[in-house]
Phi, psi and omega in degrees: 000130177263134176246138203263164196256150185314327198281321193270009231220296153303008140304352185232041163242102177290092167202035162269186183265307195286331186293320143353288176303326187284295167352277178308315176268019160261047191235129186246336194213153185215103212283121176294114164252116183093025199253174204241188205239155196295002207250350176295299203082050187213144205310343172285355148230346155290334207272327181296311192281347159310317127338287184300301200283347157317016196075345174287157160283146195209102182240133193255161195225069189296127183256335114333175193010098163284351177262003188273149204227017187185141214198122172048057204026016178250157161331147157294170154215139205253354170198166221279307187314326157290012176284168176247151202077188203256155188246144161244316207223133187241122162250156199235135175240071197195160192290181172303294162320354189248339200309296199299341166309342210229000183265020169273304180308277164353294189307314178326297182300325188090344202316157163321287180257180186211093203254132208236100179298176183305123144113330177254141187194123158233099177293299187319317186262342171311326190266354183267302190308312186295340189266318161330333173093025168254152162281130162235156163238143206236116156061066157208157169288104165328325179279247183001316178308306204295275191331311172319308193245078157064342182287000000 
């Protein structure tokens, strides 16, 4: 794991538009944390799936329906470290307070990024993931983003 110099380690708190852009366009696939199932109606599962048909990969990682076993036609994954292969971006659909229970797992992993949807903001894991050398965006929508720059 690389860890970053104080100076460096907030360059990768993410909350400009170009930083925004860069973020989406390196990211091919995207691990769902939190993600709900379509019978929810709920941005845990329109916004991964909107994601998807925008071209990402979308691997889901659910912390609810231990009996499901596929989710937006793809494998479950029951924590970001059993996905198999490299992740670029784990986006979390989990409350602020549940966030910290999942940053180990997340470190495990490595992804480029951390995307902490509208409305959740954790600093304390946010700045751990940040100091790891991942980019995270704190309390904004994937789906807006992806529209904002065309997908």
């Amino acid at each position: 794991m690389t860890t970053s110099s104080n100076a460096e380690w907030r360059a990768h708190l993410v909350d400009d538009d170009a930083g925004i852009r860069r973020v989406l366009e390196e990211t091919r696939t995207i691990a769902v944390l939190g993600i709900k199932t379509p019978e929810s109606g709920q941005p845990a599962y329109y916004v991964p799936q909107y994601a998807k048909r925008a071209g990402y990969e979308v691997i889901p990682v659910p912390v609810y329906y231990p009996e499901v076993t596929e989710i937006l036609d793809a494998p479950v994954y029951r924590t970001v470290a059993a996905v198999p292969g490299p992740v670029d971006m784990v986006n979390v659909f989990r409350r602020p307070k549940d966030i910290d229970a999942h940053v180990d797992d997340i470190l495990s992993k490595q992804p480029r990024s951390v995307w902490f949807q509208q409305g959740i903001r954790n600093d304390a894991a946010a700045e751990r993931l940040a100091r790891a050398g991942i980019d995270v965006v704190q309390d904004r929508c994937l789906l807006v983003e992806l529209r904002n720059i065309g997908k």
